[in-house]
C-alpha positions in Angstrom: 30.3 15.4 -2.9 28.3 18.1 -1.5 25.8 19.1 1.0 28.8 19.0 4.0 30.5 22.6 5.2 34.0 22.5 5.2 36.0 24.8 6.7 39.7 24.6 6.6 42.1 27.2 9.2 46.0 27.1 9.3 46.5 27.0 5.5 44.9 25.9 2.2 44.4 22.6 0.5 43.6 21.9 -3.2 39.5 20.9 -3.8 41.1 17.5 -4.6 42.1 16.7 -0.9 38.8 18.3 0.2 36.9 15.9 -1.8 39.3 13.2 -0.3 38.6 13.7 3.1 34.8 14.1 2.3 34.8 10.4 0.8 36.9 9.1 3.7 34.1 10.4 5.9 31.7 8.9 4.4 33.7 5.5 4.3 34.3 5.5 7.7 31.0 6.9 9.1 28.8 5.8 6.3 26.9 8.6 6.0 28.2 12.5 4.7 29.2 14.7 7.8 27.2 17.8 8.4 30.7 19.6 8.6 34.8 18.8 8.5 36.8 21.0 10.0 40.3 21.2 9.0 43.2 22.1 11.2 46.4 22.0 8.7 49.2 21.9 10.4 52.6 22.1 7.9 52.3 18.8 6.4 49.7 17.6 8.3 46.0 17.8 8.9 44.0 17.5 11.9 40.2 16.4 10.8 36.9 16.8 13.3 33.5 15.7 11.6 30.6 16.8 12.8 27.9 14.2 12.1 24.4 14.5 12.0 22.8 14.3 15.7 21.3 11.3 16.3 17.7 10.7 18.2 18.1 9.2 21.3 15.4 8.1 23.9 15.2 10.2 27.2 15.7 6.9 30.1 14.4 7.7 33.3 14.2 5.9 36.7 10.7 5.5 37.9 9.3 3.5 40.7 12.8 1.5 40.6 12.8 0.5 36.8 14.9 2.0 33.5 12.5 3.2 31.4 12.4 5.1 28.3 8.1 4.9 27.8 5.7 3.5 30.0 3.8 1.6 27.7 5.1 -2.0 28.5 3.9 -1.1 32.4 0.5 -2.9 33.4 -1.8 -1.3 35.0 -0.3 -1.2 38.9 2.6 -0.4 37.4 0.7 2.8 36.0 -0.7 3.4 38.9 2.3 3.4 41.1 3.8 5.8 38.6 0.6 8.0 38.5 0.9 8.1 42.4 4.7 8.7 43.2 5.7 12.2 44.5 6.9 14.3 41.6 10.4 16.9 43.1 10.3 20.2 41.6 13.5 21.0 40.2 13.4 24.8 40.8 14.3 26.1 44.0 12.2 29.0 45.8 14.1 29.5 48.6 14.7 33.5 47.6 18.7 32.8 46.8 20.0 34.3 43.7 21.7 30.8 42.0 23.1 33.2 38.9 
């Protein structure tokens, strides 16, 4: 099993194990982590995956409704959207907010 970084601190462990852990990941998670990191500890392990990022849709509030796209609005809906007042989120008010 390949294609997934592993990176083990604390100690070593035979390619064997590795391997283990990589097809307990992909039990578990169904799919091969992007990474494993391996914390060993004496006799025992501590195991973060790193999993690919998933795509998620941006939801925003507008005109009162959750919404992640604005094609299901009709047309007044559209149009209140088109007309609501847009906030800047800058500020240029001359403070320095470093």
């Amino acid at each position: 099993m390949s294609d997934c970084i592993v990176n083990v601190t604390g100690g070593e462990l035979p390619a064997k194990e590795i391997e283990a852990y990589k097809k307990r990941a992909v039990e578990k998670f169904g799919e091969m982590p992007r990474q494993i990191d391996i914390k060993v500890d004496g006799e025992e392990v501590e195991l973060q995956y790193h999993l690919a990022s998933e795509h998620f849709d941006r939801i925003r509030r507008i005109t009162g409704y959750l919404v992640g796209t604005l094609d299901r609005f009709n047309d007044a809906k559209r149009a209140e959207e088109h007309d609501r007042v847009k906030h800047a989120t800058g500020c240029d008010c001359g403070h320095d907010h470093a």
